[in-house]
C-alpha positions in Angstrom: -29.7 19.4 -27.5 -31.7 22.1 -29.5 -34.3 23.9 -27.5 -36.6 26.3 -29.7 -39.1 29.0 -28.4 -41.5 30.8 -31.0 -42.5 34.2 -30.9 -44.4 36.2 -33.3 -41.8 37.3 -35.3 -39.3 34.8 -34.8 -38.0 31.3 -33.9 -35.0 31.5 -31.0 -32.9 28.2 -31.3 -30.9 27.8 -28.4 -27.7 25.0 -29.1 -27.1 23.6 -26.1 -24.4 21.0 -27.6 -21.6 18.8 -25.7 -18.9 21.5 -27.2 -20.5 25.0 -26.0 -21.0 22.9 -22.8 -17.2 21.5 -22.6 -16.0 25.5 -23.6 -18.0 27.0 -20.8 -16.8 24.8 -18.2 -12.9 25.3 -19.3 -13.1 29.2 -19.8 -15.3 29.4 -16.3 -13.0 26.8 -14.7 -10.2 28.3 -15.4 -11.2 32.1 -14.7 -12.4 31.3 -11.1 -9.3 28.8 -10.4 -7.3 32.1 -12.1 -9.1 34.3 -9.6 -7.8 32.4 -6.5 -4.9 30.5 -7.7 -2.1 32.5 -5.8 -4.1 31.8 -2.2 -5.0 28.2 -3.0 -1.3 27.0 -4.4 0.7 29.5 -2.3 -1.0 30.1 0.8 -2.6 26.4 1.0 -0.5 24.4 -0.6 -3.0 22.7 -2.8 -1.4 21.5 -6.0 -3.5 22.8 -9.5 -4.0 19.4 -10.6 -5.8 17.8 -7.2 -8.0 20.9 -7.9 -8.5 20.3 -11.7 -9.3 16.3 -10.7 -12.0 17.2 -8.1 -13.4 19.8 -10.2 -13.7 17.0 -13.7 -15.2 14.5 -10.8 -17.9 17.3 -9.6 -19.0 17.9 -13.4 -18.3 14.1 -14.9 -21.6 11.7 -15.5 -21.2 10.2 -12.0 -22.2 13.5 -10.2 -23.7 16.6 -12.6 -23.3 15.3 -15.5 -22.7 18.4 -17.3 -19.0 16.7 -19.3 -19.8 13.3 -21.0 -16.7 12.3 -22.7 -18.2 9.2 -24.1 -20.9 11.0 -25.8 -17.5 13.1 -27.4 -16.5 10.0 -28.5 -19.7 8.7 -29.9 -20.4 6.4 -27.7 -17.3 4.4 -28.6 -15.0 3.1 -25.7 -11.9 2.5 -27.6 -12.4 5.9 -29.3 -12.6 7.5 -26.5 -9.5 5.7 -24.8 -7.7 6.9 -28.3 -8.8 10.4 -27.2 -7.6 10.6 -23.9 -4.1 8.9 -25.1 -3.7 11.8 -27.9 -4.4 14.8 -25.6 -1.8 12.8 -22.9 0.7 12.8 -25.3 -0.3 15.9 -26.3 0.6 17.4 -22.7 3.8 14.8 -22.1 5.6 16.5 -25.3 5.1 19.8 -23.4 5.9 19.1 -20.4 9.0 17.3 -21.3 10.6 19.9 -23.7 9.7 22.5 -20.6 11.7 20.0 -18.3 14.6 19.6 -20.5 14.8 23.5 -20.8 14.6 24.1 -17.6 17.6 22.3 -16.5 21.0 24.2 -16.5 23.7 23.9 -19.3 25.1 20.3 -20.6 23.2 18.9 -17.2 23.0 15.5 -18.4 26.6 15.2 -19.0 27.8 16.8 -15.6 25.3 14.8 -13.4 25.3 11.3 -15.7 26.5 9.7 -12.6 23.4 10.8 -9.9 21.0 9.9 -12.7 22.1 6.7 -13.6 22.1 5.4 -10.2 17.9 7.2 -10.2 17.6 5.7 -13.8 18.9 2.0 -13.4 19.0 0.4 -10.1 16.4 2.9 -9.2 13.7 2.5 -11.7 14.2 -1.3 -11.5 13.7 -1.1 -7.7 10.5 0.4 -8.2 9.3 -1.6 -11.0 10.3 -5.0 -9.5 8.4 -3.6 -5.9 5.2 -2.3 -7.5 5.2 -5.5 -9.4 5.0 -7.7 -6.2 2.8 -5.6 -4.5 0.5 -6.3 -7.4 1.0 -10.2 -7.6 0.4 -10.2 -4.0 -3.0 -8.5 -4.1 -4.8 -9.2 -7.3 -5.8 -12.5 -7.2 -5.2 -15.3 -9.6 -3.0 -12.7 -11.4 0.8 -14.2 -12.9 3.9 -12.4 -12.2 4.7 -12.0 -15.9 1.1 -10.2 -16.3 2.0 -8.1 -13.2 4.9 -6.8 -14.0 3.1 -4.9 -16.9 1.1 -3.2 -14.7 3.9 -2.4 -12.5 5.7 -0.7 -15.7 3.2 1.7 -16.1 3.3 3.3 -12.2 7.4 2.7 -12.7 8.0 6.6 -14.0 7.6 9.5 -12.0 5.3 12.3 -13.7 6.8 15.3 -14.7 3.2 16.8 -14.6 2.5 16.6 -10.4 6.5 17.3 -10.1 6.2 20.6 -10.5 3.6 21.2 -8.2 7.2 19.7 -5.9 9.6 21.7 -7.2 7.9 25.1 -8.1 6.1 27.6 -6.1 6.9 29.2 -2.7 7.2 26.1 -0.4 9.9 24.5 -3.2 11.4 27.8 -3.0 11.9 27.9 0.9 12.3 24.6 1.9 14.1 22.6 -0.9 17.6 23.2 -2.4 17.9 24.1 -6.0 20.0 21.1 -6.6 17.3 18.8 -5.0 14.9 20.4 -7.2 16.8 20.0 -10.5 18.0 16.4 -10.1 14.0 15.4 -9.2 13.1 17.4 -12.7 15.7 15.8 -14.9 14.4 12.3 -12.9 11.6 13.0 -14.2 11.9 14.0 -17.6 14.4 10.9 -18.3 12.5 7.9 -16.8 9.0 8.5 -18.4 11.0 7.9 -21.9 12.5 5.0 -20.4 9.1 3.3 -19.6 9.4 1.6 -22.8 11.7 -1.6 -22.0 10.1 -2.0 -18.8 6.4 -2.2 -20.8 7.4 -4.0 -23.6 9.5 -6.6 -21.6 6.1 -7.6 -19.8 3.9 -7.5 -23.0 6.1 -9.1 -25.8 6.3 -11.6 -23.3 2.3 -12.6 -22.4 2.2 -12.5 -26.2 4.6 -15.0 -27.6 5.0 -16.8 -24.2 2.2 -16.6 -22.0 -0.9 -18.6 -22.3 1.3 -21.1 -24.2 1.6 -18.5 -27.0 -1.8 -19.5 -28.5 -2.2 -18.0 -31.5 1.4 -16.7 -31.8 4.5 -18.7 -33.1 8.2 -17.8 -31.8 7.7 -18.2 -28.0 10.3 -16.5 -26.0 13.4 -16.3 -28.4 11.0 -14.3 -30.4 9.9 -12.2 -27.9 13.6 -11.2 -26.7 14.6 -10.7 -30.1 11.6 -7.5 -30.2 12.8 -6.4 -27.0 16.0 -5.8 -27.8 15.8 -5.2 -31.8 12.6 -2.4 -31.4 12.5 -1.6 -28.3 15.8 -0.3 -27.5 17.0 0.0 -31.1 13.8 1.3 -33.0 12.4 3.3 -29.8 14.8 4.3 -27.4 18.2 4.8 -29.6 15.8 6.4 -32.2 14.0 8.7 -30.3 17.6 9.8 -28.7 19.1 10.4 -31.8 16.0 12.1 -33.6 15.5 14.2 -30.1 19.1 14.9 -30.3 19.5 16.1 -33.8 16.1 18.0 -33.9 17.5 20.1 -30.5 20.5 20.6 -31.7 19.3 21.8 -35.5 17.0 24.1 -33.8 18.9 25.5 -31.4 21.4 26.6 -34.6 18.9 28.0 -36.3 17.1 30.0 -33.8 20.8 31.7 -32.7 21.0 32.4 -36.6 17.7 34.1 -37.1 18.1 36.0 -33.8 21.4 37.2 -34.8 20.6 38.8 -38.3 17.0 39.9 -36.0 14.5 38.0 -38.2 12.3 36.0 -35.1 10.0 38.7 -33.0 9.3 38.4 -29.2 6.7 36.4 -29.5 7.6 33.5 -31.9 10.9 33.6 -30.1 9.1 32.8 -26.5 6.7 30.4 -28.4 9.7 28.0 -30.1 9.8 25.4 -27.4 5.9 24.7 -27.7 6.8 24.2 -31.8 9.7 21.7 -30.8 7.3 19.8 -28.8 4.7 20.0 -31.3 6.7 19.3 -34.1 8.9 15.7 -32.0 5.5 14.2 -30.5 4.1 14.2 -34.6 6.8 13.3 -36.3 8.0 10.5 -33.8 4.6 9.6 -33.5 4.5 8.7 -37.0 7.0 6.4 -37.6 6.0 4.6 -34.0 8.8 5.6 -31.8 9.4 6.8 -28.7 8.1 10.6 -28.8 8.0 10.9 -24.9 11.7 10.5 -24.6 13.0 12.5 -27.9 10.7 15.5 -26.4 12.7 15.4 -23.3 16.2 15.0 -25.2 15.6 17.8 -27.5 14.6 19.9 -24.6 17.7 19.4 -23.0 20.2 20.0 -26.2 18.3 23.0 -26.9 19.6 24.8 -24.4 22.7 22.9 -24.1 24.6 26.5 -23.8 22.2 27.7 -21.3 21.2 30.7 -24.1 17.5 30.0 -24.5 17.0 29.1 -20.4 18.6 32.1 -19.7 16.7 34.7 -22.2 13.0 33.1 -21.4 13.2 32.9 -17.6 11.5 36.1 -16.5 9.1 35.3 -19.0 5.5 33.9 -18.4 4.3 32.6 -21.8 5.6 29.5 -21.5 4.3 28.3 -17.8 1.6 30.0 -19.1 1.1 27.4 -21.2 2.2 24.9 -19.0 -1.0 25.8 -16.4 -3.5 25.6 -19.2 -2.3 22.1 -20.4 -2.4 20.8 -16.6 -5.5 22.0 -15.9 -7.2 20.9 -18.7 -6.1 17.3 -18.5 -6.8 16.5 -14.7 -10.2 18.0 -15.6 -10.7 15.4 -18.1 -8.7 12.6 -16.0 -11.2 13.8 -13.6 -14.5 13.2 -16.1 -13.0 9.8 -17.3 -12.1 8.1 -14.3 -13.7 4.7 -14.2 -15.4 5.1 -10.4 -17.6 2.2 -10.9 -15.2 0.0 -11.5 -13.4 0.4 -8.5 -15.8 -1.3 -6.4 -17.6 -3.6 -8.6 -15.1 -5.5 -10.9 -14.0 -9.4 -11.3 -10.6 -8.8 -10.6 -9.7 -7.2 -7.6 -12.2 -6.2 -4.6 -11.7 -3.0 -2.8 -10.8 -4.5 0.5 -7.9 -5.0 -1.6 -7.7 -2.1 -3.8 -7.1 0.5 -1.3 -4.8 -1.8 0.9 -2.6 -2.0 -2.5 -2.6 1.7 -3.6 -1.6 2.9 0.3 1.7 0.2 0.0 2.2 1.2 -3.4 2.7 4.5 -2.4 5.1 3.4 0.5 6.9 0.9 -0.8 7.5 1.7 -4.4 10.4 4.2 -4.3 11.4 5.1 -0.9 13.5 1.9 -0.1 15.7 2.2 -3.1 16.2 6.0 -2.6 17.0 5.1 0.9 19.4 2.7 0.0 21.5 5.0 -2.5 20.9 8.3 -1.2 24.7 8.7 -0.1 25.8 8.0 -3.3 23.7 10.9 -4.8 25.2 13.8 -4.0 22.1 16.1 -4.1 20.6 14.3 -1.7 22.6 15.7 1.4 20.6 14.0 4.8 18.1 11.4 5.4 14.8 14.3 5.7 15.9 14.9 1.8 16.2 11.1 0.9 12.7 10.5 2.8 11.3 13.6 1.0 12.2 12.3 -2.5 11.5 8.9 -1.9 8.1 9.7 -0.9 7.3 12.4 -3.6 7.5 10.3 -6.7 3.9 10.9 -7.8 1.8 8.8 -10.1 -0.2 10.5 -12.7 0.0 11.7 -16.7 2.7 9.2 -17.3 0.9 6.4 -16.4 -2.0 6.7 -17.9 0.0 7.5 -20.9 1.3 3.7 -20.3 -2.2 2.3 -19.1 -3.9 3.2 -22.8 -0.9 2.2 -25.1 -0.7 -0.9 -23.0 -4.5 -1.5 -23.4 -4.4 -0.6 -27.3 -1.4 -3.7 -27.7 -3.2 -5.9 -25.7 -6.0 -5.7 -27.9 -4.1 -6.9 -30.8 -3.5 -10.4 -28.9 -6.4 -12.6 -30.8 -7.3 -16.1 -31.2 -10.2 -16.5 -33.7 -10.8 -12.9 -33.8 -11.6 -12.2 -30.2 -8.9 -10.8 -27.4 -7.0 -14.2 -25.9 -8.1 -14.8 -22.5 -5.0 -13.8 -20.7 -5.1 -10.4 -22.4 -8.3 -9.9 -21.6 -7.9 -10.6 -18.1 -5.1 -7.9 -18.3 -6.8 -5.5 -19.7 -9.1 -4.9 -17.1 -6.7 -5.6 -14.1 -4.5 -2.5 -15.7 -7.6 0.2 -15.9 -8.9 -0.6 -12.8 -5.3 -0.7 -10.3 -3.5 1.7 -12.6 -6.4 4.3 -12.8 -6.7 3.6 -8.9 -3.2 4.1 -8.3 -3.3 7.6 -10.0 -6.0 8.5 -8.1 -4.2 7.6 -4.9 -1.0 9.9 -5.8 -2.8 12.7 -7.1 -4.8 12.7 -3.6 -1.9 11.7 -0.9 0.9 13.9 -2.6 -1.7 16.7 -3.1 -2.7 17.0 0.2 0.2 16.1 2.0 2.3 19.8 2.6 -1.1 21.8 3.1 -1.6 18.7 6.2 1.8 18.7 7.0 1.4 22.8 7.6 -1.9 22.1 9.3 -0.2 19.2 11.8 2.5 22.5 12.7 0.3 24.6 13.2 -3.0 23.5 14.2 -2.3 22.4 17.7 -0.2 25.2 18.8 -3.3 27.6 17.4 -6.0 25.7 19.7 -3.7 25.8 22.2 -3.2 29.7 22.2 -7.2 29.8 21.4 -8.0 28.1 24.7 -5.6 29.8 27.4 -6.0 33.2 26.0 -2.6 34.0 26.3 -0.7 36.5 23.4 1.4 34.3 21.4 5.7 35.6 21.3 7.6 35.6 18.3 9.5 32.3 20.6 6.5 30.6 20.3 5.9 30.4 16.3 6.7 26.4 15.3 9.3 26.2 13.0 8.0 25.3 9.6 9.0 22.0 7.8 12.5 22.3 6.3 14.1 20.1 3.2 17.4 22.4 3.6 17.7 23.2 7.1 21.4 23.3 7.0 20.3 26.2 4.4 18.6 27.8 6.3 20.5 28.4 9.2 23.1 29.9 7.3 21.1 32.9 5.5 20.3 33.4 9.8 24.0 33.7 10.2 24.6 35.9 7.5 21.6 37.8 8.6 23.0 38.2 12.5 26.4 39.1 10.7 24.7 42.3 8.3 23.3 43.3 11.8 26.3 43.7 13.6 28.1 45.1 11.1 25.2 47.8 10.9 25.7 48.0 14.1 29.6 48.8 14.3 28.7 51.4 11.5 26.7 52.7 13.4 28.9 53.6 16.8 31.5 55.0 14.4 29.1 57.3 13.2 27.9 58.1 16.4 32.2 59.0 17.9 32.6 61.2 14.8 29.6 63.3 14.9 29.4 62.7 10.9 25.6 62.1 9.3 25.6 58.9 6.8 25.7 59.1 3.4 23.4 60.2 1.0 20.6 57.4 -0.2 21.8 57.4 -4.5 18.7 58.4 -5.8 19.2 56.1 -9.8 21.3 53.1 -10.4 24.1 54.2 -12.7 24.6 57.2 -10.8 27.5 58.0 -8.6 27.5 56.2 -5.5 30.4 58.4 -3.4 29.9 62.0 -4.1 32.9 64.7 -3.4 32.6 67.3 -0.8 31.8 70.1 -3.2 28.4 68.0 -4.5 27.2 67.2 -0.6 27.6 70.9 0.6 25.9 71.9 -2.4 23.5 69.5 -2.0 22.8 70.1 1.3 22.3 73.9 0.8 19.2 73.6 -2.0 18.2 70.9 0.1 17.9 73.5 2.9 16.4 76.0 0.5 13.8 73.8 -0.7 12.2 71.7 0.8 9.3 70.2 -1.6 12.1 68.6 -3.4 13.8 65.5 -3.4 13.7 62.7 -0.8 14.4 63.4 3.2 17.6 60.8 4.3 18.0 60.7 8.4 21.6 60.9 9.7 22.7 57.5 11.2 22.9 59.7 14.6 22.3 63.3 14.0 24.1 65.7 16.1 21.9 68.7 16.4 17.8 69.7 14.9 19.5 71.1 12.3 20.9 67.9 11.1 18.3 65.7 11.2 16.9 65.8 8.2 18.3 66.0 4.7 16.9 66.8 1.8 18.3 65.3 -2.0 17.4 67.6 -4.7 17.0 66.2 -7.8 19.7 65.8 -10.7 20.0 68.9 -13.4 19.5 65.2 -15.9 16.5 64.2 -14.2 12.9 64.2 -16.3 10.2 65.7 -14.0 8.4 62.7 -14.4 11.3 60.4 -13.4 9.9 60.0 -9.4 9.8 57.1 -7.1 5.9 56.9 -7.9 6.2 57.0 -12.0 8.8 54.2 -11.9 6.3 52.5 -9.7 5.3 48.8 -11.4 2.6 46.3 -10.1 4.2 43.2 -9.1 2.1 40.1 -8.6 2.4 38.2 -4.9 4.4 35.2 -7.0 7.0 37.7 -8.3 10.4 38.2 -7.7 10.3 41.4 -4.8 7.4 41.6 -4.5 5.9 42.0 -1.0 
């Protein structure tokens, strides 16, 4: 939209187009979510991409209409499908080589036997549950049709994972091993979506519907399963992730060796992997998803590249645009309308079959093998992980490339019946379903907080009363076993202080001297303390005062450290000072 004004001198044009729009909204989106992102995600709870979905809702053409993504697309549909799927690949490829990374050295090897159990029985479990759940509710809807829409919520997302496994509350509440084995879940099964899919839709091609307009029937449609699914697809993308990791990997160590990559390209090599496996695997038609997350994983197979790039922030960096960005636009695509008007499912139904989706899809099966996964240690972890397998990037990922086969099935040049009837079933309980997860797992550790808490505050509100440290609730624990032990090593520091402390107090001797620079010498010999002591005495601007553990006399109780004949004047407590964000290591 072009809007001119004429003065006397001039003509001002302002271009009020769909892209300065779509800019404006990311940069300003993103610099207020930036402003407040450590008290929303660490202080509420509230995961970046419910945020990012709301926010792509408030501005979509259902409410301000300020983001119009089928005006983007020209007002083509299957255009604008084609865009969402590219930018969702886009952000799996990431994500995936970011998942593979982050796990610790040969991780697949060492824990084949936790993930297989996750991988096999667990993600048939899921599919074969979310598959009934779906016959059951969607009317005049086969079981061969619903098992492809089961397939696509069958993967866990790697995207709403994190928001699990990172931040503070991951930190306190949820072991490390818990955390890594839910990442490298993950990371494996969206790859392994593929035979699950393709099962369901070689199948309502060549079989369903009689096979009208196909020739081959079944035989033919087992003989793609196994011949491009798992050959062409799976035990390609393996190999090509695998050989692309491991050729990588060499020649980063060689160029870092003779000092040929700078800082920067060095911290920026695991964004080019990704970029460089969803593109090329994408060309020839395989599985990119997977070979991202394999790659990932051999490319820091000796743990060099985890290792040198974890106190860096370029990469989650990265990691917040991306998720930000594509909830906003999940957000500004969703299909609201045809959640309650459709010819397929009606809402009475809808929301019944999202809420038993979400209850029923993976807790039983993790139930059922938690003991024989070691990382899950008690029934609070196996209900934790059963019910945080969230719904999200992946399967929309599935929905579109789904949708774009389906099309394919013609008779006479329009979509076969059956397919067609598919095709909407999958956008409306797949999109729903998303919607669902993204919603319930996003709000359900700043509730859970609110449920401790809430109660005992309007309880301390109405009686007036001044609340003891005995009467704090004890926050939700994942590890409590954990937990209990850092308060046992904690009571055992104490007493030890404590016995220090008498010792001190029988021999009439001050405590040691505070070392002033790591490096330095710890235990000084007599002749250094007396000296030091004396120009402490002498003067008394420098240094730092140490108190005596009991000091014996006025004289004594205060000790001043002059500083080191090696010391730069400039070398303080205060100069050394650094700024440390509330999401960093120490700080307070």
């Amino acid at each position: 939209m072009h809007v001119k004004r004429e003065t006397p001198e001039h003509t001002l044009e302002f271009k009020v187009s769909n892209f300065n729009i779509l800019v404006a909204f990311l940069g300003g989106f993103l610099s207020l979510f930036g402003l407040v992102s450590y008290l929303l995600k660490e202080k509420f709870y509230l995961s970046e991409a419910l945020i990012s979905t709301s926010v792509g809702v408030a501005f979509s053409p259902h409410a301000a209409n300020l983001i119009r993504p089928l005006e983007y697309a020209r007002g083509n549909e299957i255009d604008l499908e084609s865009i969402t799927l590219y930018f969702t690949r886009l952000v799996l490829g990431v994500q995936l080589v970011l998942a593979g990374i982050q796990l610790p050295s040969r991780y697949l090897k060492t824990e084949w036997k936790s993930l297989s159990l996750l991988l096999g029985p667990g993600m048939c479990a899921m599919w074969m549950c979310t598959s009934l759940l779906v016959w059951a509710m969607v009317p005049n809807f086969s079981f061969l049709h619903a098992l492809a829409v089961g397939s696509c919520v069958t993967p866990t997302d790697p995207v709403l994972s994190n928001s699990i496994v990172k931040g503070k509350f991951a930190d306190k509440n949820i072991p490390k091993e818990l955390q890594k084995i839910i990442i490298a879940e993950s990371g494996a099964n969206d790859g392994l979506g593929y035979p699950f899919l393709f099962f369901a839709l070689y199948l309502t091609r060549f079989y369903g519907d009689s096979g009208l307009g196909q020739t081959g029937g079944a035989a033919r449609a087992m003989g793609y399963w196994f011949g491009i699914t798992w050959g062409y697809e799976i035990l390609m993308s393996v190999l090509w992730g695998a050989l692309v990791g491991y050729l990588f990997q060499k020649l980063l160590h060689w160029a870092e060796d003779r000092k040929y990559v700078d800082r920067e390209s060095f911290l920026i090599f695991a964004i080019s992997i990704a970029l460089f496996i969803v593109g090329t695997v994408g060309m020839v038609g395989s599985d990119d998803v997977l070979a991202c997350f394999i790659a990932g994983n051999v490319f820091t197979w000796d743990d060099w590249f985890r290792v040198e790039t974890e106190n860096d922030s370029f990469q989650p960096t990265i990691d917040l645009m991306l998720n930000v960005s594509i909830f906003a636009w999940y957000g500004a695509v969703l299909p609201w309308p045809e959640f309650r008007t459709n010819s397929v499912i009606p809402i009475y139904r809808l929301i019944p079959l999202g809420i038993m989706v979400l209850l029923f899809r993976r807790l039983p099966i993790v139930l059922l093998l938690h003991k024989k996964i070691h990382q899950i240690e008690e029934i609070r972890q196996a209900i934790f992980v059963g019910f945080f397998g969230p719904i999200g990037v992946s399967a929309i990922f599935y929905l579109y490339t789904s949708r774009e086969y389906l099309r394919e099935i013609e008779v006479n040049g329009e979509v076969r019946e059956d397919a067609a009837q598919m095709l909407e079933v999958m956008n409306v309980v797949v999109w729903f379903m998303a919607v669902c997860s993204i919603v319930v797992h996003g709000l359900t550790i700043p509730l859970g907080k609110l449920g401790f808490y809430l109660p005992r505050t309007v309880s301390r509100a109405l009686s007036s009363e001044q609340p003891s440290d005995d009467d704090d609730p004890a926050p939700f624990h994942v590890r409590e076993h954990i937990v209990s032990e850092e308060h046992e090593l904690e009571s055992g520091l104490r007493k030890a202080r404590n016995r220090s402390r008498g010792r001190s107090r029988d021999r009439k001797v001050s405590a040691p001297m505070m070392p002033l620079k790591i490096g330095g010498k710890i235990m000084k010999d007599m002749k250094e303390t007396s000296r030091d002591r004396r120009q402490g005495k002498e003067d008394s601007d420098g240094g730092l005062e140490t108190k005596s553990a009991e000091p014996s006399s006025s004289s004594d109780a205060e000790q001043t450290a002059s500083p080191s004949n090696n010391e730069k004047p400039y070398d303080t407590p205060a100069a050394r000072r650094v700024i440390k964000f509330p999401d960093q290591d120490g700080a307070q």
